[in-house]
C-alpha positions as CSV (number, residue, x, y, z in Angstrom):
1,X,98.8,82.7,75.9
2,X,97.4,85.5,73.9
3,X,95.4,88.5,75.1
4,X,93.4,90.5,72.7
5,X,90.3,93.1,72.5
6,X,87.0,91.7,70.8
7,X,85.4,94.0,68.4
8,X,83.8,95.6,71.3
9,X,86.1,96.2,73.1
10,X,85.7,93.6,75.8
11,X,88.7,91.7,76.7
12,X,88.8,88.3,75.9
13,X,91.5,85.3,76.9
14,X,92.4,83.4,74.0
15,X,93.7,80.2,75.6
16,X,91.4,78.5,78.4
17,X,87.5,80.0,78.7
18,X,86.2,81.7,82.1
19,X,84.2,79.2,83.2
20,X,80.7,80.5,84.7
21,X,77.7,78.5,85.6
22,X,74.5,78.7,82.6
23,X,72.5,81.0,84.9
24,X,75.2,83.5,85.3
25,X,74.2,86.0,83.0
26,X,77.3,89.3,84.3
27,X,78.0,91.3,81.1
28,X,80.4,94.1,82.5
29,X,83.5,93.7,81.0
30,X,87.0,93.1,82.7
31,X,88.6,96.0,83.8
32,X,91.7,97.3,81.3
33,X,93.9,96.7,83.9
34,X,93.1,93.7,84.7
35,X,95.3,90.6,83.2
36,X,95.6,86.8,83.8
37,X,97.1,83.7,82.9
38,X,93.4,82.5,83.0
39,X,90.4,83.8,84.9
40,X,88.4,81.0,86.3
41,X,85.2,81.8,88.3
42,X,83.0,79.3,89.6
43,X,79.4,79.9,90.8
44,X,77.4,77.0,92.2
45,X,73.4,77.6,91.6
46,X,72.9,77.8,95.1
47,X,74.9,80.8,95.5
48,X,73.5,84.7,94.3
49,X,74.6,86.3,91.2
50,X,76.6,89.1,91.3
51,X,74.3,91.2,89.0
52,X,72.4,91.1,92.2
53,X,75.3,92.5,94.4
54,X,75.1,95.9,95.3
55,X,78.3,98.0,96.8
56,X,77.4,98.0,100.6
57,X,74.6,95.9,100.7
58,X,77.0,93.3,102.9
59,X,79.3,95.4,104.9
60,X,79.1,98.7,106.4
61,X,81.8,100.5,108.6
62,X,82.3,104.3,109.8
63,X,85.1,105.6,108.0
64,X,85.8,108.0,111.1
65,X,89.0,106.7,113.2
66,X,87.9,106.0,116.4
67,X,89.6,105.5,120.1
68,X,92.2,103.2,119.6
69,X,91.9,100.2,121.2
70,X,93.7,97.9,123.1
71,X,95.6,94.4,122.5
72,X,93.4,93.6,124.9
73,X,90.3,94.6,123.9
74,X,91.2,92.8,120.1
75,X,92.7,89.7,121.3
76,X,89.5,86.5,121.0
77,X,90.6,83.4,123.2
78,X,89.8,80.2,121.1
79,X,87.3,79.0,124.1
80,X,85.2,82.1,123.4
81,X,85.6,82.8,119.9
82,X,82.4,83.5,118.0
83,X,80.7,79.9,116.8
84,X,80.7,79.9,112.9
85,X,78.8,77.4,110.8
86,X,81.5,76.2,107.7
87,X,81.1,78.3,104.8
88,X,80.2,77.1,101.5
89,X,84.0,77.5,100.0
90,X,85.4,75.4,102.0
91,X,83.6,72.2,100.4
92,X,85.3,73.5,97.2
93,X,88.2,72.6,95.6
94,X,90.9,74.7,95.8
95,X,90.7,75.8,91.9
96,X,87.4,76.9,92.5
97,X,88.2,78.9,95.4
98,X,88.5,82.8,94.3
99,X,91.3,84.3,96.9
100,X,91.8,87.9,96.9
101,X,95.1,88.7,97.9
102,X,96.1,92.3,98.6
103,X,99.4,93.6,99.8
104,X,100.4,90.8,96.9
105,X,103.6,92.4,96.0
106,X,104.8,93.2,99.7
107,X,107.7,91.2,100.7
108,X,105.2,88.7,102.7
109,X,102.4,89.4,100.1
110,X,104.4,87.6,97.2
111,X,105.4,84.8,98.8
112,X,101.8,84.0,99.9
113,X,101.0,84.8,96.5
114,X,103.4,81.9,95.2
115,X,101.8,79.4,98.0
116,X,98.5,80.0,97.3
117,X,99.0,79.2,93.3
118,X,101.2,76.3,94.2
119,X,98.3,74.7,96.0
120,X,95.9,75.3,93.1
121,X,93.6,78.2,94.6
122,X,92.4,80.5,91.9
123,X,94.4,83.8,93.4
124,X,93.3,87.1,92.7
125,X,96.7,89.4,93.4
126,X,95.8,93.2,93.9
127,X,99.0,95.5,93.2
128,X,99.9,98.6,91.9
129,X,100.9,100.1,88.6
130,X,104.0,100.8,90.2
131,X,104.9,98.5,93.3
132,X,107.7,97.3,95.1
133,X,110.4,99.7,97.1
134,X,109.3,103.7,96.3
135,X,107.3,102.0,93.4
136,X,110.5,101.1,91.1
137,X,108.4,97.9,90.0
138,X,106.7,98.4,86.1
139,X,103.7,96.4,85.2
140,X,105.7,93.7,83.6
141,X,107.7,93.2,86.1
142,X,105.1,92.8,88.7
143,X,103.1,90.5,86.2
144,X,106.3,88.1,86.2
145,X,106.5,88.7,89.7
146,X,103.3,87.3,90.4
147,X,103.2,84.7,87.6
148,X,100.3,82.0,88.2
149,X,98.3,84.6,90.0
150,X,95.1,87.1,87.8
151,X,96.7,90.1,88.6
152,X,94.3,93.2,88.8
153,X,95.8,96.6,89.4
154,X,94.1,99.1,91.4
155,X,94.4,101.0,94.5
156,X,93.8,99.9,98.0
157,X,93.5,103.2,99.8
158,X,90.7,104.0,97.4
159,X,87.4,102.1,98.4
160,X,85.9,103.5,95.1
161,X,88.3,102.7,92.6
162,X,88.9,99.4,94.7
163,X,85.3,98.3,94.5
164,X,85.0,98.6,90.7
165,X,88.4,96.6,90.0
166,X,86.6,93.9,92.4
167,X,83.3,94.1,90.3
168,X,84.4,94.4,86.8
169,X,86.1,91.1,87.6
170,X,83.0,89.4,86.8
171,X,83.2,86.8,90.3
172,X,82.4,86.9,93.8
173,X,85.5,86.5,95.8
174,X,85.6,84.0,98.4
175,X,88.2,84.5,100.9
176,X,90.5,87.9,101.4
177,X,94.0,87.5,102.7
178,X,95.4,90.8,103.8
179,X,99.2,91.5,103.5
180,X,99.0,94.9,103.8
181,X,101.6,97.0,105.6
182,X,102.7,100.4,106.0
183,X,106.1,101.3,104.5
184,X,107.4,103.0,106.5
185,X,105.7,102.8,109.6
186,X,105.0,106.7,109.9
187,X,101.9,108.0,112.0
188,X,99.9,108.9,108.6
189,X,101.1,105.8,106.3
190,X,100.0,103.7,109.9
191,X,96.6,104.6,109.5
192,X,96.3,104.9,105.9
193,X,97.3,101.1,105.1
194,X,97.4,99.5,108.6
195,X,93.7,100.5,109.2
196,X,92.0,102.3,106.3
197,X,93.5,100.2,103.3
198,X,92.8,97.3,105.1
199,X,89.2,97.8,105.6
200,X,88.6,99.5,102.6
201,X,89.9,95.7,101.0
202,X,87.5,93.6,103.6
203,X,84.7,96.1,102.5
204,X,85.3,95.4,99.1
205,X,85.7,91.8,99.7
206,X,82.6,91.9,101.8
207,X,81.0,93.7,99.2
208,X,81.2,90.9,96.8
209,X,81.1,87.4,98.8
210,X,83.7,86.9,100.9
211,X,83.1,84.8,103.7
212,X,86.7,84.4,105.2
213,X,89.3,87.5,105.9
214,X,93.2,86.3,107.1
215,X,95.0,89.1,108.3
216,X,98.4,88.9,108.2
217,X,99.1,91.3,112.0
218,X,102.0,91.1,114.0
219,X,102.8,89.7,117.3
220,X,104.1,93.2,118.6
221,X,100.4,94.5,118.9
222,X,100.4,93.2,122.2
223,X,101.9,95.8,123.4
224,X,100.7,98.5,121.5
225,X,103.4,101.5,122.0
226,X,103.5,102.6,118.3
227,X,100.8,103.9,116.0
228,X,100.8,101.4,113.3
229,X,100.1,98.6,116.2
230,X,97.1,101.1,116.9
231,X,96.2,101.0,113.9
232,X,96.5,97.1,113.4
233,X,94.4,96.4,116.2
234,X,92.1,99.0,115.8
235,X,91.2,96.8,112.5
236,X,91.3,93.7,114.2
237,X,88.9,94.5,116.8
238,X,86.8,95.7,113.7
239,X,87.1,92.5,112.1
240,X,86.3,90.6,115.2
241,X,83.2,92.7,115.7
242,X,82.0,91.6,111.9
243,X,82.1,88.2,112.5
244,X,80.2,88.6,115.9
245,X,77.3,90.3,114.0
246,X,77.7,87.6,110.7
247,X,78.0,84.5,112.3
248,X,78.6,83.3,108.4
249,X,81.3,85.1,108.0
250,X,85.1,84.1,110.2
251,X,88.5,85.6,110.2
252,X,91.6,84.1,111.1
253,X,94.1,87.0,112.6
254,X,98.0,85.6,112.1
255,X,100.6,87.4,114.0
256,X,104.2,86.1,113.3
257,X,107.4,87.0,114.9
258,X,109.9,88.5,113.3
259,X,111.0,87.4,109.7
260,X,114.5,86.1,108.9
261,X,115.4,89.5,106.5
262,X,115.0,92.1,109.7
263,X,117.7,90.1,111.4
264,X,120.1,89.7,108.2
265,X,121.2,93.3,108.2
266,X,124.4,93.3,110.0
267,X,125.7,90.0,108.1
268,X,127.6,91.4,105.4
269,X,129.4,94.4,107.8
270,X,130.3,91.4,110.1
271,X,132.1,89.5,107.1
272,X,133.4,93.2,106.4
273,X,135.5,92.9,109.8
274,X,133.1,95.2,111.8
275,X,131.8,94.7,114.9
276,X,127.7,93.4,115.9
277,X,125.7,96.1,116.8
278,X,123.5,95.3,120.2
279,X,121.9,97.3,122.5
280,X,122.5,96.6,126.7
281,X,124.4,93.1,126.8
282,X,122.3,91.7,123.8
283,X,120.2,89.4,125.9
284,X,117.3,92.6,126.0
285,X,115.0,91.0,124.0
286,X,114.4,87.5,122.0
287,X,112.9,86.3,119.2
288,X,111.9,82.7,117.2
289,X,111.9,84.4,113.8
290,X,110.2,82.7,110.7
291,X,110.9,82.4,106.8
292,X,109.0,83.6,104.4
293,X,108.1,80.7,102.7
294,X,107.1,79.0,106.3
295,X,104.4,82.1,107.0
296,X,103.3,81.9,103.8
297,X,102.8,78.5,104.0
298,X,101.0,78.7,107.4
299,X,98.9,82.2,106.0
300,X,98.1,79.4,103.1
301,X,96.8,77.3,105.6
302,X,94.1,79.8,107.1
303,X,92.0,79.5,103.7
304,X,90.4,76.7,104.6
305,X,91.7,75.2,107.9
306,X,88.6,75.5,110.3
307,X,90.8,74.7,113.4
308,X,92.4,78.2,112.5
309,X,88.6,80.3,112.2
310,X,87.7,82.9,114.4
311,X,91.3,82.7,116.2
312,X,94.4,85.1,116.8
313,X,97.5,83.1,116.0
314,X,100.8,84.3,117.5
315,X,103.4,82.4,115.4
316,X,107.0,81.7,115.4
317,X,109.6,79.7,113.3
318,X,111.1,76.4,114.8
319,X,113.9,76.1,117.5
320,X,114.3,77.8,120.4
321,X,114.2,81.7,120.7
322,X,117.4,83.5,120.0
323,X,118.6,87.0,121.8
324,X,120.7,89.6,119.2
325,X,123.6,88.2,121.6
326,X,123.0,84.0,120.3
327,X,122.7,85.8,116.7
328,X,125.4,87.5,116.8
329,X,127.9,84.6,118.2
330,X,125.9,82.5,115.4
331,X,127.0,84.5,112.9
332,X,130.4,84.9,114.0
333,X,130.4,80.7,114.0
334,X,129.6,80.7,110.5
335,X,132.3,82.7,109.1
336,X,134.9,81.4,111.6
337,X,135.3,85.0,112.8
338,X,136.3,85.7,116.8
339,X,133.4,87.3,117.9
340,X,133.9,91.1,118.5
341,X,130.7,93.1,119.6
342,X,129.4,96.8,119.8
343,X,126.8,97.1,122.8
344,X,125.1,100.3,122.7
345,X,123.1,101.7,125.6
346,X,120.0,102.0,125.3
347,X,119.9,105.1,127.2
348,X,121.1,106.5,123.8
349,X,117.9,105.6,122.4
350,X,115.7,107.2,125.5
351,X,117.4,110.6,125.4
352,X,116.9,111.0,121.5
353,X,113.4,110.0,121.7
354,X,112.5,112.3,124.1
355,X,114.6,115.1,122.4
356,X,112.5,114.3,119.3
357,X,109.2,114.3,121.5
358,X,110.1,117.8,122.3
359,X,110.7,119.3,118.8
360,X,107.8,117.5,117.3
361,X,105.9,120.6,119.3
362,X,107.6,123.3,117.5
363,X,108.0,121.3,113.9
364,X,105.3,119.0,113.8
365,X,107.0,117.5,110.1
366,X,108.7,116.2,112.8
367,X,106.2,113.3,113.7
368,X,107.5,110.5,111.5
369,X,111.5,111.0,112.4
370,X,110.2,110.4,116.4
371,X,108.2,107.7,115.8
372,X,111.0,105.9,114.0
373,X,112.9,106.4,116.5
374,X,110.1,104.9,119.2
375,X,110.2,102.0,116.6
376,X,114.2,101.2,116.9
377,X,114.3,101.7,120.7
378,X,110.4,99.0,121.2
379,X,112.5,96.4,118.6
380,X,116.0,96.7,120.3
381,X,114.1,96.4,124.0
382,X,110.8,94.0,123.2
383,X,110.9,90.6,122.4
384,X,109.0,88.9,119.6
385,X,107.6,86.4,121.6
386,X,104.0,85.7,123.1
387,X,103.1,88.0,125.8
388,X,102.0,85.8,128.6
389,X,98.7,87.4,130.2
390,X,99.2,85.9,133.4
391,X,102.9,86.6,134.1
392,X,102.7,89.9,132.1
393,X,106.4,88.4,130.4
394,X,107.6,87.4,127.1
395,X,107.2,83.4,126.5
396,X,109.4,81.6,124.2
397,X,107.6,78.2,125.3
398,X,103.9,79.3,124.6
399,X,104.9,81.0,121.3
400,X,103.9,78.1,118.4
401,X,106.4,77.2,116.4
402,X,105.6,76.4,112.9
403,X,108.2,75.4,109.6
404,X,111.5,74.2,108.9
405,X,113.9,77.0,107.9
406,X,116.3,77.8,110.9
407,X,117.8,81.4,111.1
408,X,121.2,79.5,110.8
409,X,120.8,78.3,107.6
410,X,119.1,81.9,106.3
411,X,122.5,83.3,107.5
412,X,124.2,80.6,105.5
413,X,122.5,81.5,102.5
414,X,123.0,85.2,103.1
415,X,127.1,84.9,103.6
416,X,127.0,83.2,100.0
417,X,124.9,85.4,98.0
418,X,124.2,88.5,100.4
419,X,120.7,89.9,100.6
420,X,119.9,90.3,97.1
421,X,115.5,90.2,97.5
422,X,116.0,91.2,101.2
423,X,116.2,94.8,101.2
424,X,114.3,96.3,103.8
425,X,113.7,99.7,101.7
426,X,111.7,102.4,103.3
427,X,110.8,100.2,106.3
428,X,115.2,100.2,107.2
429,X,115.7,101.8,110.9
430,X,119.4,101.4,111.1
């Protein structure tokens, strides 16, 4: 398709129409940085104008950070979730649907992206100019990237500049799905994209229509040692406390296990001849970890399922849950290896933390390197699994299971083409 400027300067779609209702009268023009294969907006009679929107009239919250909560205090059983009457969209069909998707070009973020356009929703992908790993992606490439989706670049951790990209799109949105996540997981970046970013997007969404926020979270905020699971839950009881007040509006809050690429890293050093890497005897912890394609897929499903409204859904992959000592001897099995392991104490990991601890005192720059350490030692000790409230242990039996892709076949795949599209980038510990 072809993309030009009018004569005044308005940008226009030369190959399929945006489709608006006869009493839809919007003149602001599409935002310069905003570009699509097509932009199709539907507006049913019943439902107001945007010309009659204004920023804030839905959705207020205090931009001050408060107390951090609790997993407790943010986790809704489905027995006493908030009653929600369906919301228009839902009676929609899916190409009528406006999604807005930010975090689009995250590693989870595109693969929703994909889902959502495979199953006809008309997706909305929020990146930046430059995304990916330390921003090395262009324009183009994101555009490609994200093909299928209307791809509107702007800036999540500005509410402002966020709000106008929303509103010179010329729709309401219906539905948000957050894939926002820090990059690093540093105390600052925590905040600013785990809790600020994120709010500023269901503001915005807010702002403008939406009646349904999916969150993508993670199961690990149950047990909320680290600042960017502080700042995840802070946001979810937020969201939570919106749809108390709204009983129009629902969330649905999806926390997965871990994904298939955190637990790839090793593979090509083991083919290398070196040994696996485990902390204690490698039974520690455990984990039913999910592909990306199978999240998105379930994330996907959150749009519109009602069984999934108003609920916080731990999530894992199928099969039963492995410890890094069954991945390791799984990996060795696959290249026909004897298995030879490097168990680590994780003493190791105590005494550096706490060395850390103390010279974050004298050099608070500082902060990040000792919380990345807290992070290595809370994934090498805690499992990925449900965290059963009555036992107060780890559950691989009440964790869901949800997909197809086994871990054994992601390790197939990764022995014969390495991890080309699985870097880890800034968010690498080891």
């Amino acid at each position: 398709m072809s993309l030009s400027l009018s004569s005044s300067n308005a940008l226009s779609f030369q190959n399929q129409p945006i489709r608006r209702t006869p009493n839809y009268s919007r003149t602001t023009p599409l935002c310069p940085h905003f570009i699509s294969r097509q932009l199709q907006v539907s507006l049913p009679s019943n439902e107001f104008p945007i010309s009659h929107v204004k920023p804030g009239a839905f959705f207020k919250l205090r931009q001050e950070r408060l107390d951090p909560v609790t997993a407790s205090s943010a986790a809704v059983e489905p027995d006493t979730a908030p009653a929600a009457a369906p919301a228009p969209f839902r009676s929609k069909n899916p190409q009528d649907i406006n999604v807005l998707v930010v975090g689009s070009t995250g590693y989870i973020g595109k693969f929703v992206v994909k889902e959502l356009v495979k199953r006809g929703f008309n997706v909305i992908a929020v990146a930046r100019e430059r995304s990916g790993i330390r921003g090395k992606k262009s324009k183009d490439e994101t555009l490609n990237e994200l093909k299928g989706a209307n791809v509107c670049f702007s800036d999540v951790t500005s509410l402002d500049l966020l709000e106008k990209s929303v509103e010179s799109l010329g729709s309401r949105i219906d539905v948000v799905v957050s894939c926002l996540a820090s990059r690093s997981g540093g105390v600052k970046d925590s905040w600013k994209i785990d809790y600020e970013a994120t709010k500023n997007s269901l503001m915005a969404g807010r702002n403008y229509g939406a009646l349904h926020f999916v969150l993508l979270s993670a199961i690990c905020v149950q047990k909320p040692l680290l600042e960017f699971q502080r700042a995840k839950l802070k946001f979810e009881a937020e969201l939570i406390e919106e749809a108390e007040k709204d009983k129009g509006f629902t969330y649905s809050i999806v926390r997965p296990t871990a994904f298939f690429k955190s637990l790839g890293g090793q593979v090509d050093l083991v083919k290398e001849g070196k040994p696996y890497v485990m902390f204690g005897d490698g039974k520690l912890c455990a984990c039913k970890p999910i592909s990306e394609p199978d999240l998105a897929s379930f994330i996907a499903d959150c749009v519109l399922s009602e069984d999934k409204i108003n609920k916080v859904l731990p999530i894992g992959g199928p099969g039963k849950a492995l410890t890094p000592l069954e991945q390791g001897e799984m990996l060795f099995r696959l290249l026909g290896k004897k298995p030879k392991f490097l168990k680590v104490p994780i003493e190791i990991m105590d005494f550096a933390i706490g060395v850390l601890d103390f010279l974050v005192k004298i050099f608070p720059s500082l902060e990040d390197a000792a919380e990345f350490g807290k992070i290595g030692r809370y994934y090498a000790a805690e499992s990925m699994l449900l965290l059963d409230p009555e036992t107060g242990d780890y559950s691989a039996k009440k964790t869901p299971s949800y997909g197809k892709d086994t871990l054994e076949e992601f390790f197939e795949r990764v022995i014969r083409e390495g991890m080309t599209g699985q870097e880890l980038g800034e968010q690498t510990i080891f």
